[in-house]
C-alpha positions as CSV (number, residue, x, y, z in Angstrom):
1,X,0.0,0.0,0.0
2,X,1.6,3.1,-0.9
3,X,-0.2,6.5,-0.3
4,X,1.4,9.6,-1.1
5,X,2.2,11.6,2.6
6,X,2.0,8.7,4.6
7,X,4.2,6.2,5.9
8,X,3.1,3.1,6.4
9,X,4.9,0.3,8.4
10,X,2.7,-2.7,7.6
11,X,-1.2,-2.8,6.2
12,X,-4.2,-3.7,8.6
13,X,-6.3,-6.6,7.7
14,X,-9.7,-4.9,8.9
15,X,-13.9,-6.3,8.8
16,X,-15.7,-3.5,7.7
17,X,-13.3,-0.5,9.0
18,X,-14.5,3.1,10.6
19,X,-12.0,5.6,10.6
20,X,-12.2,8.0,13.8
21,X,-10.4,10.9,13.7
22,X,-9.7,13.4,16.9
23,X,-6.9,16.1,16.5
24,X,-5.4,18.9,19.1
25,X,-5.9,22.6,18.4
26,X,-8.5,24.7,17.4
27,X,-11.3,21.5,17.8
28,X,-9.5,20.3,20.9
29,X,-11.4,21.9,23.6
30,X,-9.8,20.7,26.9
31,X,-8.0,18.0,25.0
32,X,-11.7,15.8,24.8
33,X,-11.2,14.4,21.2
34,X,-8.0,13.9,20.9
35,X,-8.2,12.3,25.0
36,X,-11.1,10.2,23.4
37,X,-9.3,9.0,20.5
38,X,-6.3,8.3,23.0
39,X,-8.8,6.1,25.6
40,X,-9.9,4.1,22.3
41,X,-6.6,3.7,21.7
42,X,-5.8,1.9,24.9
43,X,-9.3,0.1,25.2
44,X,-9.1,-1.0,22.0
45,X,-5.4,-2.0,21.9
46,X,-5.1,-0.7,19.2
47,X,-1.1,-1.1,17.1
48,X,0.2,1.4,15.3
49,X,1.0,0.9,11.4
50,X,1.8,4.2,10.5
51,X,2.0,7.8,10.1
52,X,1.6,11.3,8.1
53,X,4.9,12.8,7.1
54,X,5.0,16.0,9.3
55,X,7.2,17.9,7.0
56,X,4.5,18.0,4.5
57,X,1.8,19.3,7.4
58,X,3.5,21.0,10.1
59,X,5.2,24.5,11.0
60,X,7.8,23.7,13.0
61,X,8.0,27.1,14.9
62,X,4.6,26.4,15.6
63,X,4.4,22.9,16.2
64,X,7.6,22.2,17.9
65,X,9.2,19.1,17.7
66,X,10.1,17.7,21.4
67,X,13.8,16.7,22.7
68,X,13.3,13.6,24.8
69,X,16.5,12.2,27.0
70,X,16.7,7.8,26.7
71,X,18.7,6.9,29.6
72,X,19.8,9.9,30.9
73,X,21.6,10.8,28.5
74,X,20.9,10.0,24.8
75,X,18.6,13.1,22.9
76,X,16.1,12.2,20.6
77,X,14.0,14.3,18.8
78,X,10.3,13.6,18.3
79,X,8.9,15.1,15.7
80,X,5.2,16.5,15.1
81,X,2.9,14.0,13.1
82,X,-0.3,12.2,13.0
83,X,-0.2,8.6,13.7
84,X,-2.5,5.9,12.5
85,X,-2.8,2.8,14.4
86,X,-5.8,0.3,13.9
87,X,-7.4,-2.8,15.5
88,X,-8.6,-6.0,13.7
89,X,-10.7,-7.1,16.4
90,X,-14.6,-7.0,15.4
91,X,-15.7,-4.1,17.8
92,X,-19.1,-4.4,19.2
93,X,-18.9,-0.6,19.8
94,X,-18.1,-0.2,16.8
95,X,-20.9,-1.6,15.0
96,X,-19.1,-5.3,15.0
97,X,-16.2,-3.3,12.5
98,X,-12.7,-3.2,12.7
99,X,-11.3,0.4,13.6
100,X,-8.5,2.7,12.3
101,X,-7.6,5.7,14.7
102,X,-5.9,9.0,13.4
103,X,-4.8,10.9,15.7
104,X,-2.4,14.3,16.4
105,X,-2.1,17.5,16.3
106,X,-4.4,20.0,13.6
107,X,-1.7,20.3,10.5
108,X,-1.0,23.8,9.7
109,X,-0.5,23.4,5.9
110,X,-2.4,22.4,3.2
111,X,-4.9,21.1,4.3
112,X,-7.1,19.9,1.1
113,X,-4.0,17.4,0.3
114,X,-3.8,16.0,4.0
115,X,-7.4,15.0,3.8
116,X,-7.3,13.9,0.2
117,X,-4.6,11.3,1.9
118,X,-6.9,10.5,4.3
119,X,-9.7,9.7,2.1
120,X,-7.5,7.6,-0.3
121,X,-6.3,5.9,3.2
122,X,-10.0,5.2,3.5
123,X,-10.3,4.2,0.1
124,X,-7.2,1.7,0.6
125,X,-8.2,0.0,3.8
126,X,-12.2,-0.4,2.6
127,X,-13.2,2.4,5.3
128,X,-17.6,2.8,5.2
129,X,-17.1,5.8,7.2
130,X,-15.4,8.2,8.6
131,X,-16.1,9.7,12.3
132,X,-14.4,13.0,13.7
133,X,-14.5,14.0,17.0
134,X,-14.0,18.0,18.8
135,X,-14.9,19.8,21.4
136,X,-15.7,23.0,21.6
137,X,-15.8,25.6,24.1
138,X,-19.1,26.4,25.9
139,X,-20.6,27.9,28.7
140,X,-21.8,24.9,30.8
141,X,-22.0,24.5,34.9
142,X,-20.9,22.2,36.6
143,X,-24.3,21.1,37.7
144,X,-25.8,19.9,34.1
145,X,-24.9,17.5,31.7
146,X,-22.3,18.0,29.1
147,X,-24.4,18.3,25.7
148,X,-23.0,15.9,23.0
149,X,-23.6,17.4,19.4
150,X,-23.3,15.4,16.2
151,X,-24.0,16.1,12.2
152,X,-23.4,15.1,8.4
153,X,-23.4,16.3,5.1
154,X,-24.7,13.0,4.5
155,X,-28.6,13.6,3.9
156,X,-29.0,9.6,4.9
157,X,-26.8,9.0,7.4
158,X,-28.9,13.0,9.0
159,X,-31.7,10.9,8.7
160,X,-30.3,7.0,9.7
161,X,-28.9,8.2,13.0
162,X,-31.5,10.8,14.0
163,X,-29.2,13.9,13.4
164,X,-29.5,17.2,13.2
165,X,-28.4,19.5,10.3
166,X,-25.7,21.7,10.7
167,X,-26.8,25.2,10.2
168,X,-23.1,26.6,11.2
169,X,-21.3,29.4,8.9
170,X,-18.1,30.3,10.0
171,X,-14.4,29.8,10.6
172,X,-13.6,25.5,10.3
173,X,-11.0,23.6,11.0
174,X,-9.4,20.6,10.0
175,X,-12.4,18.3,10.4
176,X,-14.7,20.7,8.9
177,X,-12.3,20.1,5.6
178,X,-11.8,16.7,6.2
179,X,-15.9,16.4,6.2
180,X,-16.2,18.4,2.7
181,X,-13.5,15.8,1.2
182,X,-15.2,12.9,2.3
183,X,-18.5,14.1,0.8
184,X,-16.8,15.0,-2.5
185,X,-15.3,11.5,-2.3
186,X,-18.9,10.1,-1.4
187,X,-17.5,8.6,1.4
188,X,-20.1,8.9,4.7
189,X,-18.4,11.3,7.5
190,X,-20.2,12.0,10.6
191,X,-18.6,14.6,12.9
């Protein structure tokens, strides 16, 4: 399997894959999707298989790569990127499917080519849909329920899961992108 902009280490053998997708930054608010994507991760058991090339995504002065000491006394530098990892268990949470996670940080550069290379991803691994997660922030006491919000561009899946349309005009981030490829692609997003 060889997509352009990622690396990929070995190639998931997955029933019926959904691709969920949490990133830090701007749709990060008090880290809850990208700590969601991190708990499925761990529950899940996910393995790693590979990676976006950060070079293509990420501004360095803005996105800093981190020195890390091994041992003591060896440096190594760990650079920005967003990793893919993926479990071939059948998931009942998932619907009985297999699961591919993307997760790190919110690239800062072109955008429209990083999800492009998600969707081919998709394409490549037989992905049926694609799920984001965010968090925004809002003003909610401590005494009442967190609210959980979800849409589509996908008229059916609006209508399958008992959605809501999204009647938001405004600044987007990554997933907001991310959503308008997938629907170009006609491959079902929910965010």
């Amino acid at each position: 399997m060889d997509i352009r902009h990622i690396d990929i280490d070995w190639k998931p053998e997955l029933e019926r894959p959904v691709l969920i997708a949490g990133f830090t930054g701007w749709n990060d608010a008090a880290d809850a999707a990208s700590v969601a994507v991190g708990a499925l991760e761990n529950s899940w058991e996910a393995r790693r298989f590979g990676g976006f090339d950060g070079e293509e995504f990420f501004d360095f002065q803005t996105t800093r790569p981190q020195v890390k000491l091994v041992d003591g006394v060896t440096r190594e530098i760990e650079w920005p990127e967003n990793a893919l990892s993926a479990t071939q268990a059948s998931l009942e949470a998932a619907g009985g499917r297999g699961a591919v996670l993307l997760s790190g940080p919110e690239p800062n550069f072109r955008w429209r080519t990083f999800s492009a290379a998600v969707v081919e991803l998709a394409r490549a691994l037989d992905v049926g849909l694609v799920v984001t997660m965010g968090a925004l922030l809002a003003d909610v006491p401590h005494s009442r329920p967190v609210s959980v919000a979800a849409n589509s561009q996908d008229a059916s899946l609006v209508e399958s899961l008992g959605l809501s349309a999204s009647r938001y005009e405004g600044p987007t981030g990554i997933t907001g992108v991310l959503h308008r490829v997938c629907a170009d692609a006609d491959l079902p997003s929910v965010s």
